[in-house]
N, C-alpha and C positions, 0 to 999 in steps of 0.2 A: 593518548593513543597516537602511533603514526604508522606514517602510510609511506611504503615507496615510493615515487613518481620519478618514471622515466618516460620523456620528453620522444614523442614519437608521431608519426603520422599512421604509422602501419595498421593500425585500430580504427584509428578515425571515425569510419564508415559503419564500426559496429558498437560504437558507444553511446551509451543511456545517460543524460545527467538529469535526476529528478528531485524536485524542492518543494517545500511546503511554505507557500507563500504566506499562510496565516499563522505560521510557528514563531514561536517566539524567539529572538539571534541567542538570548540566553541560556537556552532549553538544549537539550542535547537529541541527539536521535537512539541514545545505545539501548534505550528503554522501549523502544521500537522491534516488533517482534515479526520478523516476516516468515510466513508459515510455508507458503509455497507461491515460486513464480513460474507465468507463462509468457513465452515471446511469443504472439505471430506475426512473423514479419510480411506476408504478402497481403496482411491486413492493416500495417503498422498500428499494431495492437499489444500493449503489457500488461499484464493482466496479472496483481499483487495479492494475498490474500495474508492479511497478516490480521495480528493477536490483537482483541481489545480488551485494555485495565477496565472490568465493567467496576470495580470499586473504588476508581479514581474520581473526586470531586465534580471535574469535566465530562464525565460519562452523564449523559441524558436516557433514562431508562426507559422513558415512555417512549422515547425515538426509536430505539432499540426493540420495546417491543412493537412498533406500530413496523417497525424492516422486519421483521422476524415474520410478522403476521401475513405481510406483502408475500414473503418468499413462500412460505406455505401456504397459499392461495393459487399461487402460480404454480407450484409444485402440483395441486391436486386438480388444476384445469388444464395441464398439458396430458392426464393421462385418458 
């Protein structure tokens, strides 16, 4: 894959660079699925919601469902 890169300051101010310090340098990201982003910037806040391979080796289920069971708890004491 390549990428244009033009040499610029004009951005500067509004760029994001983000890394996955425990990923492996061999592993690629294309297999990375981002579902939906949100900037708030008067929160300096980015907020990602992307896809998980739950049938990948790496996928921890009980983790998954012990988040899942949080989030619907939380869902039914906020109403």
């Amino acid at each position: 894959m390549k990428y244009l890169v033009f040499l610029t300051q004009e951005l500067a101010d509004k760029l994001f660079i983000y890394q996955y310090p425990v990923h492996p340098v061999s592993s690629t990201y294309q297999s990375i699925n981002v579902i939906k982003s949100q900037i708030k910037p008067e929160l300096q806040e980015v907020i990602l919601d992307v896809g998980l391979d739950t049938t990948s080796a790496n996928y921890d289920k009980s983790h998954g469902e012990q988040i899942a069971g949080s989030i619907d708890k939380d869902k039914t004491s906020t109403k």
